[in-house]
Backbone bond lengths (Angstrom), bond angles and torsions (degrees), N, CA, C in turn:
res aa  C-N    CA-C-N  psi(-1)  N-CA   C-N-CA  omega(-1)  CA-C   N-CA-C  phi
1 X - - - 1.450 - - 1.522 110.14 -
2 X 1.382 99.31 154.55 1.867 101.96 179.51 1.288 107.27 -75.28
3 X 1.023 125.36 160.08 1.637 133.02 147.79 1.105 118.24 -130.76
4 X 1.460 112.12 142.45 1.641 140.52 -160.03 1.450 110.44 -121.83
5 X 1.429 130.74 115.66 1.043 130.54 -140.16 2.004 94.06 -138.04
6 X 1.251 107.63 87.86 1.757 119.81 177.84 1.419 120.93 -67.23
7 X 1.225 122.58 98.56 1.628 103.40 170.91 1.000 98.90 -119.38
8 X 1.804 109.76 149.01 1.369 112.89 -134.47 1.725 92.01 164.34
9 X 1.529 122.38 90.37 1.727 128.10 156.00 1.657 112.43 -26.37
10 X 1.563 109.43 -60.60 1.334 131.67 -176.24 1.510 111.26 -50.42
11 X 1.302 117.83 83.90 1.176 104.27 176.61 1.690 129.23 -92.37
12 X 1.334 112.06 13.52 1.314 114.74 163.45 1.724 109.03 -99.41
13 X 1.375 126.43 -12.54 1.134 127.12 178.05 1.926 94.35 -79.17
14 X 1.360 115.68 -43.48 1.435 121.17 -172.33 1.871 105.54 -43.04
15 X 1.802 102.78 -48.58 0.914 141.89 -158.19 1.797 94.46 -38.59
16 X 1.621 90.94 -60.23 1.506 120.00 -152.02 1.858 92.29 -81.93
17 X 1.008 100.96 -51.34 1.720 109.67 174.44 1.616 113.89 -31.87
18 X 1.580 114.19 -44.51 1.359 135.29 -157.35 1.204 101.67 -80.67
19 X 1.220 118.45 -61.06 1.533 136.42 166.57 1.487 113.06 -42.28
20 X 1.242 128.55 -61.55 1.276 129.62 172.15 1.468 130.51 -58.41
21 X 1.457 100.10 -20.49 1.645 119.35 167.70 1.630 116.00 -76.44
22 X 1.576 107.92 -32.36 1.490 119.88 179.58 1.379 99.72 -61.35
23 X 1.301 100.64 -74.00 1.605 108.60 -178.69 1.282 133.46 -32.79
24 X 1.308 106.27 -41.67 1.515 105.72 -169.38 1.511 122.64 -107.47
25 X 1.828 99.14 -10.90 1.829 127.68 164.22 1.216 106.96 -141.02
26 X 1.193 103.43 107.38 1.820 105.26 -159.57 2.017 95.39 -102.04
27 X 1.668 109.21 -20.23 1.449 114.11 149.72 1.548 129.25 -44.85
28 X 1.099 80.98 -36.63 2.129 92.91 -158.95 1.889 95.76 -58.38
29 X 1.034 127.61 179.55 1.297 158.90 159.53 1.320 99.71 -117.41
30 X 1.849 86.19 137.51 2.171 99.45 176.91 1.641 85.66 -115.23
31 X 1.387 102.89 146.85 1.719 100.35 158.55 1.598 81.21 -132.43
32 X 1.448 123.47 133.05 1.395 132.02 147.17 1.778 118.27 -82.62
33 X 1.567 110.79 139.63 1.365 105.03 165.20 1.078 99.08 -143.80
34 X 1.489 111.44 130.36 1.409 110.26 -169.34 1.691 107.20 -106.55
35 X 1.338 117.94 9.73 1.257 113.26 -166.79 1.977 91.76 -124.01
36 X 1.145 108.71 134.19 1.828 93.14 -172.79 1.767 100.49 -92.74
37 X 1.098 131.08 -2.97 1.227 120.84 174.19 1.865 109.75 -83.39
38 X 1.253 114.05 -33.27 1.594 126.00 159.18 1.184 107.15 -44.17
39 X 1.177 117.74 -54.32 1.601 121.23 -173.47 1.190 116.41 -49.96
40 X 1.466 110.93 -46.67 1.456 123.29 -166.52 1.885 92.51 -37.10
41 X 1.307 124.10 -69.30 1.364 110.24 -171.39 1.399 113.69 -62.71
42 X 0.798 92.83 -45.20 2.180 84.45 -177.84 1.235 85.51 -48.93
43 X 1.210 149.78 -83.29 1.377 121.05 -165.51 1.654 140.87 -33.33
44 X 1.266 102.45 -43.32 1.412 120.43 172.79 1.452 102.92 -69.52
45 X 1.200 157.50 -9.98 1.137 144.93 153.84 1.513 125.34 -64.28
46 X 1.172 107.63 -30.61 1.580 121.81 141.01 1.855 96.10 82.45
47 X 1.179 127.75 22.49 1.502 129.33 169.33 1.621 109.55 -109.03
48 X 1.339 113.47 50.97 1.754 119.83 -166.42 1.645 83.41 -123.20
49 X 1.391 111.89 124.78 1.387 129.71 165.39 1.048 116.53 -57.68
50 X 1.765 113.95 -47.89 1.576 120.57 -158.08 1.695 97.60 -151.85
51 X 0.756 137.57 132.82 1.780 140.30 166.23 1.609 137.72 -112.27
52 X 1.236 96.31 72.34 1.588 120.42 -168.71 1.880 89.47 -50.07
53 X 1.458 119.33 119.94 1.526 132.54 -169.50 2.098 87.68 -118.69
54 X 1.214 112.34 129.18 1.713 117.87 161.00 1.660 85.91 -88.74
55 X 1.502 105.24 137.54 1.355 105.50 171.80 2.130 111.32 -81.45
56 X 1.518 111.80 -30.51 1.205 134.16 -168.18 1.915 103.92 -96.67
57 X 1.762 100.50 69.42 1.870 90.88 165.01 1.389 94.59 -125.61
58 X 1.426 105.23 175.64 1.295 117.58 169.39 1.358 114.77 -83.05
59 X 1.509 121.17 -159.29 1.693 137.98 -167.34 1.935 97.68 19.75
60 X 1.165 146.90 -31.87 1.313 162.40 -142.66 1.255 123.17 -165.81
61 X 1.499 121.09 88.19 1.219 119.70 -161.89 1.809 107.57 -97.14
62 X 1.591 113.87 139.96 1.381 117.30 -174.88 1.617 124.05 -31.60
63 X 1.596 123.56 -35.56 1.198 122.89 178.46 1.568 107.80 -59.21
64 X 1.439 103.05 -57.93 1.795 107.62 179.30 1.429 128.89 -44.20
65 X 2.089 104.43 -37.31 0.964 99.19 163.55 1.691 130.04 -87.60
66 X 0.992 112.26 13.38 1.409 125.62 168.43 1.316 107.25 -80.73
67 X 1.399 112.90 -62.37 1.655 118.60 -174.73 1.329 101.86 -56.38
68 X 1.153 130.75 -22.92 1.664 129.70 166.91 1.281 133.12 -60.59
69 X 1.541 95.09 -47.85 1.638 114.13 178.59 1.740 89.63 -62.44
70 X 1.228 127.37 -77.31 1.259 121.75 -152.63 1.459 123.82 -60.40
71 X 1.228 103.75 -36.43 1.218 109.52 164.99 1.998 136.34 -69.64
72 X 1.359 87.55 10.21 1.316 115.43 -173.91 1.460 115.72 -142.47
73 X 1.811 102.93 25.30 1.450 124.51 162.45 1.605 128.29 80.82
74 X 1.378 100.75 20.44 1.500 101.93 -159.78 1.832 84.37 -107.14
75 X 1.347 125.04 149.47 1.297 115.42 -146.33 1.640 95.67 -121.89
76 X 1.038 94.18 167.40 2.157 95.52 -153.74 1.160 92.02 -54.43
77 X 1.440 111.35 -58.69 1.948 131.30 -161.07 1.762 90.51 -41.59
78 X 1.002 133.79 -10.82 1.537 122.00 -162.88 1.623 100.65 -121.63
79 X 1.227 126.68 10.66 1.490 137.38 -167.40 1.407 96.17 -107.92
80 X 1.507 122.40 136.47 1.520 120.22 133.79 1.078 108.26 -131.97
81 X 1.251 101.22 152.73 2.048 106.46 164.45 1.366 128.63 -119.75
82 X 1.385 94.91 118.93 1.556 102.12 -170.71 1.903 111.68 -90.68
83 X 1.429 99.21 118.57 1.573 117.73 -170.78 1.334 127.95 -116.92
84 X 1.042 149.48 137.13 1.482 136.96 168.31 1.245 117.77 -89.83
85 X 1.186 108.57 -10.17 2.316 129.35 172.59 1.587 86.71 -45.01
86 X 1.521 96.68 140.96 1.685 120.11 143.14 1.753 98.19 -27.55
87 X 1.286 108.23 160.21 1.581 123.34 162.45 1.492 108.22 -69.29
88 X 1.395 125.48 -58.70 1.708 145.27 158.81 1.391 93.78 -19.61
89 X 1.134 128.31 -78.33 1.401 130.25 -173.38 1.606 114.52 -41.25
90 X 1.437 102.19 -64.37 1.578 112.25 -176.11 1.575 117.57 -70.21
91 X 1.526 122.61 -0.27 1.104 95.54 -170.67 1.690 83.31 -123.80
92 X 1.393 134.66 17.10 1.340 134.05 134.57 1.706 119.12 -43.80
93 X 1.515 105.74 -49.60 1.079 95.48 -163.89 1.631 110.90 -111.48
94 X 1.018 130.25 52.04 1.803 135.52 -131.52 1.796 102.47 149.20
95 X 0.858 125.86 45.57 1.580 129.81 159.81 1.476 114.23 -59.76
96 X 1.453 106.43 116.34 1.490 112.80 163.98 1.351 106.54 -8.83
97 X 1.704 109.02 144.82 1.554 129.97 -149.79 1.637 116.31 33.53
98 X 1.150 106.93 22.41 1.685 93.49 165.50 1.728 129.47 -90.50
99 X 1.604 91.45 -5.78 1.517 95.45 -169.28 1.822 88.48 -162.80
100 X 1.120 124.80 -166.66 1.380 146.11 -170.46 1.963 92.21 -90.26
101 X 1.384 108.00 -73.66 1.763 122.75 -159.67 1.171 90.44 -150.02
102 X 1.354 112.28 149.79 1.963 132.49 163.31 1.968 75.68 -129.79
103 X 1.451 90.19 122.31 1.501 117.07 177.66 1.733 110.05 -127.26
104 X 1.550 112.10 119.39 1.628 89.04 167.18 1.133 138.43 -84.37
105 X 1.069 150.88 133.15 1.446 153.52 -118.91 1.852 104.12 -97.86
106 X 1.053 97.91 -0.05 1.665 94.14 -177.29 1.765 109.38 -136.76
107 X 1.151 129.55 29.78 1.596 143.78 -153.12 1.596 90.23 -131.35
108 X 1.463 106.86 123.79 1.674 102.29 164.81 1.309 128.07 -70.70
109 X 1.708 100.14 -9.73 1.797 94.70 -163.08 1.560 90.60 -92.83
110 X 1.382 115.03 -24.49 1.759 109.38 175.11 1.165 112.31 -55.03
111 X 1.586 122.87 -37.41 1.391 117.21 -158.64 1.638 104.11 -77.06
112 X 1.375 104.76 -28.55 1.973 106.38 -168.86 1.883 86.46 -74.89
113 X 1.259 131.99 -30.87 1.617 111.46 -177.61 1.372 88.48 -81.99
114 X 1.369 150.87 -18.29 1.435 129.27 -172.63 1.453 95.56 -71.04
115 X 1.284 115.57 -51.82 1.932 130.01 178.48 1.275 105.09 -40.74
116 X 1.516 120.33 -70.20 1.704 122.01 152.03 1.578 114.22 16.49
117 X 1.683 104.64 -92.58 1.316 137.82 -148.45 1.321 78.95 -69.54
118 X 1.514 124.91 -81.59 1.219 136.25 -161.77 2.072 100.63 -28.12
119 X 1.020 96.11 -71.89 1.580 113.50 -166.95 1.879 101.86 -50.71
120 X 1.377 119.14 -28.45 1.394 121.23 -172.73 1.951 93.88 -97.18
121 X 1.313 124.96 -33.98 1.527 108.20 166.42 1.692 107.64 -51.71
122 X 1.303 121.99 -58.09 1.423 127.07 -151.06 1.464 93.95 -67.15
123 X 1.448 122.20 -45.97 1.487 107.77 -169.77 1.623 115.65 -73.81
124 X 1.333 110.23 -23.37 1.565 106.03 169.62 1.370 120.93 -79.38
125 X 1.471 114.26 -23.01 1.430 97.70 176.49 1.748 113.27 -108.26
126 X 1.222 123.79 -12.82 1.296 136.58 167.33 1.696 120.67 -93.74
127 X 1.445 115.04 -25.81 1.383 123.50 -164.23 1.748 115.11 82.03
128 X 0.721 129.41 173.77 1.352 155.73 -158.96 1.578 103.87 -92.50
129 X 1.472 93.80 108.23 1.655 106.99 178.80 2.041 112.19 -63.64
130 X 1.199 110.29 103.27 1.610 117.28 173.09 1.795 98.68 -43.12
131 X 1.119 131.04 124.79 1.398 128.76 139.33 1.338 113.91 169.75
């Protein structure tokens, strides 16, 4: 099975994130971390399918933990970053092939490409839900 690995301060947004991941990949694995310095190891264990990054936390801000993940082998195609920044903003700092998607965290049409990704992890590594 995949696992999906959220970091993310917001833990009622996590809340809603988790739920929406059940629903729509009821295969997938959620790991929530709501603290991004915690994360730092869940990352380093390095069995995370996909790594939903908030670019906007405190003590540990999303870029750092990006530069972490990668630099600690976890590979762009498996990165997104979830932002509430303008697009202008995010794609200054996140240029095509730097990550998987920079999605903003409060936009409906982001969430159906988050559904996207989500729905194309589960069928490649689980196969294709019959129904």
């Amino acid at each position: 099975m995949g696992k999906v690995l959220i970091i993310d301060d917001d833990r009622s947004f996590t809340g809603l994130l988790e739920s929406y991941i059940h629903e729509i990949c009821p295969l997938l694995t959620v790991q929530i971390c709501n603290n991004p310095l915690t994360a730092l190891a869940l990352i380093k264990q390095g069995d995370n399918s996909l790594v939903l990054i908030d670019l906007e936390m405190p003590t540990l801000d999303g870029m750092k933990v990006y530069r972490y993940a990668t630099e600690s082998g976890v590979q762009k195609n498996r990165i997104v970053i979830l932002s509430a920044r303008e697009p202008d903003y995010l794609r200054e700092f996140f240029p095509m092939g730097s990550c998987l998607a920079v999605l903003n965290k409060f936009e409906v049409r982001q969430k159906e490409v988050l559904g996207m990704i989500l729905k194309s992890l589960q069928n490649k590594l689980c196969g294709p839900i019959a129904g």
